[in-house]
C-alpha positions as CSV (number, residue, x, y, z in Angstrom):
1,X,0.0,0.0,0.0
2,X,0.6,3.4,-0.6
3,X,-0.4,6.6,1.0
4,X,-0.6,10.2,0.1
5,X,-1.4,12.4,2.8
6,X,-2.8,16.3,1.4
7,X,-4.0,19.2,2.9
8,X,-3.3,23.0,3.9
9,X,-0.1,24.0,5.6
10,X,0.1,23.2,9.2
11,X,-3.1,21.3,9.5
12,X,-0.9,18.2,11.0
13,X,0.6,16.1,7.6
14,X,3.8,15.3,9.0
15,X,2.3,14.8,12.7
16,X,-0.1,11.8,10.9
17,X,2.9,10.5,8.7
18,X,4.7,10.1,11.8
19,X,1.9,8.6,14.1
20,X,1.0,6.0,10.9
21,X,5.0,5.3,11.0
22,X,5.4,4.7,14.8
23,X,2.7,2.8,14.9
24,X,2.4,0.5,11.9
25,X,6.1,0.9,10.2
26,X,5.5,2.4,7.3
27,X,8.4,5.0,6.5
28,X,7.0,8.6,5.5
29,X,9.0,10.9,3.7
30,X,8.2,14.6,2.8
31,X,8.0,15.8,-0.9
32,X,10.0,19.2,-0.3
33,X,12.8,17.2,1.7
34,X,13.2,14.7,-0.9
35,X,13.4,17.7,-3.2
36,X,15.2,19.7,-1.6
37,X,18.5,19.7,-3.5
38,X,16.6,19.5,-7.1
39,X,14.7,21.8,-6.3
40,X,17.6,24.7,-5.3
41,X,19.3,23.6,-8.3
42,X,16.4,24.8,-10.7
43,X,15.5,27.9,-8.5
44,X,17.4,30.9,-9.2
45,X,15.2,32.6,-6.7
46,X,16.0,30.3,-4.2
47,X,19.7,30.0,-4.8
48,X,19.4,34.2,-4.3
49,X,17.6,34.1,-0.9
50,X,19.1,31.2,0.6
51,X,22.9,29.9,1.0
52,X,22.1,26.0,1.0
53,X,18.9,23.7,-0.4
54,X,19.1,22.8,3.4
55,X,18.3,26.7,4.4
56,X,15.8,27.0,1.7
57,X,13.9,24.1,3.0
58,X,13.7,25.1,6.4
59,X,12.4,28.3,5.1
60,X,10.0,26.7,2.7
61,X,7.0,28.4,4.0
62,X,7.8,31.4,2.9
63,X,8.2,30.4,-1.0
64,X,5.5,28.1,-1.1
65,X,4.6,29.0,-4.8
66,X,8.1,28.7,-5.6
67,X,8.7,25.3,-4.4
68,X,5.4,24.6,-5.8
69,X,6.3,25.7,-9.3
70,X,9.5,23.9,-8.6
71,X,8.2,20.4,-7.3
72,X,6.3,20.8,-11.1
73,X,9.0,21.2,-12.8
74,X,10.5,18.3,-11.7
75,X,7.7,15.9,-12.7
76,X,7.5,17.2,-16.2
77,X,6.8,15.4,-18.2
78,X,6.5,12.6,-15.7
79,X,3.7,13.4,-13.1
80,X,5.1,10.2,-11.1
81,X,8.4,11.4,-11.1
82,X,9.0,12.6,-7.1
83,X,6.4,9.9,-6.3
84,X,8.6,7.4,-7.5
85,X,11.6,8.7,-6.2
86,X,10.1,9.0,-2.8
87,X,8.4,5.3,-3.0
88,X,11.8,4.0,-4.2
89,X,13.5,4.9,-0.9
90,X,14.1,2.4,1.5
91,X,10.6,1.1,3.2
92,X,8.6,4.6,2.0
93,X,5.0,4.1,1.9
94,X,4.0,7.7,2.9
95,X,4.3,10.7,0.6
96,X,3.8,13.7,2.9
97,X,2.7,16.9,0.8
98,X,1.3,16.4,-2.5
99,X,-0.1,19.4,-3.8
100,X,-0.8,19.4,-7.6
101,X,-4.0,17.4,-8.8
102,X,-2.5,16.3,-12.0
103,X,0.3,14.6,-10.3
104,X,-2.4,13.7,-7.5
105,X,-4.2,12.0,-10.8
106,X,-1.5,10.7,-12.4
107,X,-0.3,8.7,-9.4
108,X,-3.9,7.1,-9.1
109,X,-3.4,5.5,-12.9
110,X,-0.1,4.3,-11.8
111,X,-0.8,2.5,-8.4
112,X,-4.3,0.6,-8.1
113,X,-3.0,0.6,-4.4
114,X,-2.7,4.1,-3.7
115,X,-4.6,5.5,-0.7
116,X,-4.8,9.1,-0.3
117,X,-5.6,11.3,2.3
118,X,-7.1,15.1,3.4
119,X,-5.5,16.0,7.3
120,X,-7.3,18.9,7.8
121,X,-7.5,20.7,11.5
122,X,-10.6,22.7,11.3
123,X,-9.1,25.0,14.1
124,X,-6.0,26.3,11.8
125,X,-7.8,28.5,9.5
126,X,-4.7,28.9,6.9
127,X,-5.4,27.6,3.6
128,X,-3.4,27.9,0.8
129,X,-4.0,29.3,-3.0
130,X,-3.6,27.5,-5.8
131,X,-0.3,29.1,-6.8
132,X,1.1,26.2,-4.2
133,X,-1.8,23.7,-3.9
134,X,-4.2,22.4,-6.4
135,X,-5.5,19.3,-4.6
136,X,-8.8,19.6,-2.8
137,X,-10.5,17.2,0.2
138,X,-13.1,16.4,-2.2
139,X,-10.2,14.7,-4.4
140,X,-9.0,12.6,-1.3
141,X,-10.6,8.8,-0.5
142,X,-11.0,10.7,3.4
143,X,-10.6,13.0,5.4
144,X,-8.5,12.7,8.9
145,X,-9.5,15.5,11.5
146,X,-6.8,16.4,13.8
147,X,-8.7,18.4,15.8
148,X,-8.1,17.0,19.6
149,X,-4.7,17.2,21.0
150,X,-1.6,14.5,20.3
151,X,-2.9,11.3,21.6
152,X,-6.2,11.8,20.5
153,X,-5.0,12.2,16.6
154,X,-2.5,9.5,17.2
155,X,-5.6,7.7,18.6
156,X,-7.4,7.8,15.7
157,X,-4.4,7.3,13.4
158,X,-4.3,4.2,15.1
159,X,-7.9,3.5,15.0
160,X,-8.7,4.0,11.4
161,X,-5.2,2.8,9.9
162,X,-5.5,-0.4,11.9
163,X,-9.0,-0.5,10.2
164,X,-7.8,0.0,6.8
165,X,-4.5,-2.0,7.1
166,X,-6.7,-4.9,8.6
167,X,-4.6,-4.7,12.0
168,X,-6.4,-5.7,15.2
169,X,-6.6,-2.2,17.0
């Protein structure tokens, strides 16, 4: 299995990736790190603002169309590209941060096995344009609130994945 988690910026992708890891093993892995050195490489404006890809990561938020525009870029003309890379790494099964619905799309052709996922905290009221995300909840199989506090969400991570994994929870 595969999973794609989507959804606004800080609405708790990573937290999830790292609560399905914990608990059931499978490695997650976020788009913009995997990318990270590609994506400097290509970026002029990047390489002008920051001194490393390392920098320019950690200061992602603040570019999010560029790394958006980037991260496209790189899977042209292969939407699959990143994907691949990312699911080629050692145990990955968690793709933390896809945010273009052709590459969402194209992704769903390739892998019959593909499970994607909205995280959406319906306190954080930050949402993002589509100059850096084009995917929407309605394009997900579900969506995962993370609206309690830590163990609550890894609580339901546990819950729903063991559901969906077929894992006695």
């Amino acid at each position: 299995m595969k999973i794609i988690l989507c959804g606004h910026k800080h609405h708790g992708k990573s937290t999830v990736g790292k609560a399905i890891e914990a608990e059931f093993g499978l490695r997650c892995f976020s788009s913009s790190h995997v990318a990270r050195y590609q994506v400097y490489d290509n970026s002029k404006v990047l390489q002008r603002k920051y001194q490393t890809a390392d920098h320019a990561w950690q200061e992602k938020d603040n570019d999010r169309a560029e790394w958006y525009k980037q991260i496209q870029r790189l899977n042209t003309p292969d939407k699959t590209y990143l994907a691949e890379l990312l699911f080629d790494m050692p145990h990955a099964a968690i793709y933390d941060g896809m945010r273009c619905i052709t590459e969402l799309e194209a992704c769903r052709d390739k892998w019959y096995e593909l499970l994607v996922i909205w995280v959406w905290n319906p306190f954080n009221k930050v949402s993002e344009s589509s100059e850096s995300n084009t995917i929407q909840p309605w394009h997900c199989d579900f969506i995962l609130p993370n609206a309690g506090n830590l163990p609550q969400l890894c609580n339901d991570v546990r819950r729903k994945f063991g559901l969906i994994l077929g894992v006695g929870v």
